[in-house]
N, C-alpha and C positions, 0 to 999 in steps of 0.2 A: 195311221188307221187305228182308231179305237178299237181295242179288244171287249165284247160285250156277253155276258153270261144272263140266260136268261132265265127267271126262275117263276113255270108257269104248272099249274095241276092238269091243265084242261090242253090237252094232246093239238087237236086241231088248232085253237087261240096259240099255243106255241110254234106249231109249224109256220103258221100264217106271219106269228112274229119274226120269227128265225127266216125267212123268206124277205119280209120286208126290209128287216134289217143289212142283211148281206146285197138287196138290187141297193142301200143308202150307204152304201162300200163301207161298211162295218162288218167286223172279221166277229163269227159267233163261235168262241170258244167251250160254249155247251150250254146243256138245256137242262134243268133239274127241277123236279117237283119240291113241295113245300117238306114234303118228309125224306127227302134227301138233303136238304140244305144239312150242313155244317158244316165249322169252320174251315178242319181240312179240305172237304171238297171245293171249298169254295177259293181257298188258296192256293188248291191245284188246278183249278180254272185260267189262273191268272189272268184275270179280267181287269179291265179298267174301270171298267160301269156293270153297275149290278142291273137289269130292270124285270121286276116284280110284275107281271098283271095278272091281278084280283079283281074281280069284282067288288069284292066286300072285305080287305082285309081285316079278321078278326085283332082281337088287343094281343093273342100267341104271335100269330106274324109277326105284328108291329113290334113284340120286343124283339122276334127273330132277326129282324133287320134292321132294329137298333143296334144291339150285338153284332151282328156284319159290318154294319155303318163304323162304328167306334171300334171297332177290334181290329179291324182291316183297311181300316180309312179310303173306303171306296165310295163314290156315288152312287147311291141305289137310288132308281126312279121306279115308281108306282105307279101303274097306269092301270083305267077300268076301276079305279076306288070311288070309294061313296061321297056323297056331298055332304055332307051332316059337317056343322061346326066341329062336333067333338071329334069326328075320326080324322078329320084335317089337323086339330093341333094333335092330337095323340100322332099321329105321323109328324109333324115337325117337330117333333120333342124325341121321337128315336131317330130325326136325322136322315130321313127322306129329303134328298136333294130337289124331288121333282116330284107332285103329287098329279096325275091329271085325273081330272072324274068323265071328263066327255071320251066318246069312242074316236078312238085315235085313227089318223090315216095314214097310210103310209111316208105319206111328201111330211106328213109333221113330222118324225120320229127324229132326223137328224137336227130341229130346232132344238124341241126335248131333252134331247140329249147334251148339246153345246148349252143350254141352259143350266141345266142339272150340273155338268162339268166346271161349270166358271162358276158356279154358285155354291158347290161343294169345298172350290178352294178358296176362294172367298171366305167360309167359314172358316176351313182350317185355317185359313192365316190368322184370320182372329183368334180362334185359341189358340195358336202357337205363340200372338202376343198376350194373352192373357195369362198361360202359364208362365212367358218369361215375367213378365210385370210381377206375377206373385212370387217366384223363384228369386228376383230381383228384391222385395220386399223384406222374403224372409232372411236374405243375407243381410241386408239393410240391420234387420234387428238384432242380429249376431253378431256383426258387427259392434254396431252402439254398445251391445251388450259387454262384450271383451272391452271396448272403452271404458267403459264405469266401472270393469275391474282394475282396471289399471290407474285412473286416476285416485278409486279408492285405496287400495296396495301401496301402488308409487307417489302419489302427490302429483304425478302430473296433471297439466293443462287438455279441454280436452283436445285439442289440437296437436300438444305435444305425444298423446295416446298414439293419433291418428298417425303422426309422423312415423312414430316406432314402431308401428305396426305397419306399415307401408314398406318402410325399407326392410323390416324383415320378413317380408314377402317378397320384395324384389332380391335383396342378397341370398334368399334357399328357396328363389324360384318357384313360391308359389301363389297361389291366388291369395288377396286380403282374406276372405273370409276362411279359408282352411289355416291364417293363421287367429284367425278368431277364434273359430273353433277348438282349435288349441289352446289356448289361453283359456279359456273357459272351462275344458277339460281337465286341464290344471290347477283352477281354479277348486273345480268340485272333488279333484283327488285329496288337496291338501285339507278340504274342510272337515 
């Protein structure tokens, strides 16, 4: 059962939500206005899914819930927002899992939300390969780098760099690149 926090100004539009949500066997962990949002409260909700209904989310919400979105790595869905191009991408750009502009019914909500859910991680998987790819990159070049010190220094081959620096990550057990780093470190003490 999805845990869901609902973050609505308009008292009846949240009861109604909190109602609908709890008969589509979603457990409502609490209800907060826009000037109660932050981070604490909202990670002592511990919620799964954030959903937002605005009518109008201003560009203040949209960073609020960008900030929620990225700090908290939760699915926030928007429902009741505007159709305008611009507020559609200013909402996917703070990472609104789920935008809807039409008046929501209750039988939708658990679509909605399985939408929002699968599409939220879906993203985060791709950053999560995106930061490895560049974390991967930059050891890449620390690497190489500690190699050209060593074939400049030593005369080795760059292969035979690669070699020494490999086994002596494996015989002091640590990762190639902390012994790059090393080397490198070394490099710029003695210069």
């Amino acid at each position: 059962m999805k845990k869901i926090l609902i973050i609505d100004d308009v008292r009846d539009r949240a009861a109604w939500l909190k109602a609908s949500l709890e008969s589509a066997d979603f457990d409502v962990v609490g209800v907060l206005t826009l000037a109660q949002v932050e981070e604490c409260s909202i990670q002592a909700a511990s919620a799964d899914v954030i959903v937002v209904d605005a009518n109008a989310p201003g560009r203040d919400t949209l960073e609020q819930i960008s900030q929620i979105s990225n700090t908290l790595e939760k699915p926030v869905v928007v429902l009741g927002a505007m159709k305008d191009q611009r507020s559609i991408e200013v909402a996917m750009r703070a990472g609104v899992s789920a935008y809807v502009t039409h008046t929501v019914q209750a039988e939708d909500l658990r679509g909605i939300i399985q939408v929002a859910t699968a599409r939220f991680a879906e993203h985060k998987h791709l950053r999560d390969e995106l930061k490895e790819a560049k974390n991967q990159l930059v050891e890449q070049k620390l690497i190489d780098r500690a190699k050209v010190i060593l074939i400049a220094d030593h005369g080795y081959s760059e292969a035979d760099a690669y070699k020494r620096m490999r086994s002596m990550a494996m015989s002091k057990g640590k990762r190639l690149v902390e012994i790059a780093e090393a080397i490198i470190l070394a490099k710029e003490l003695s210069a």
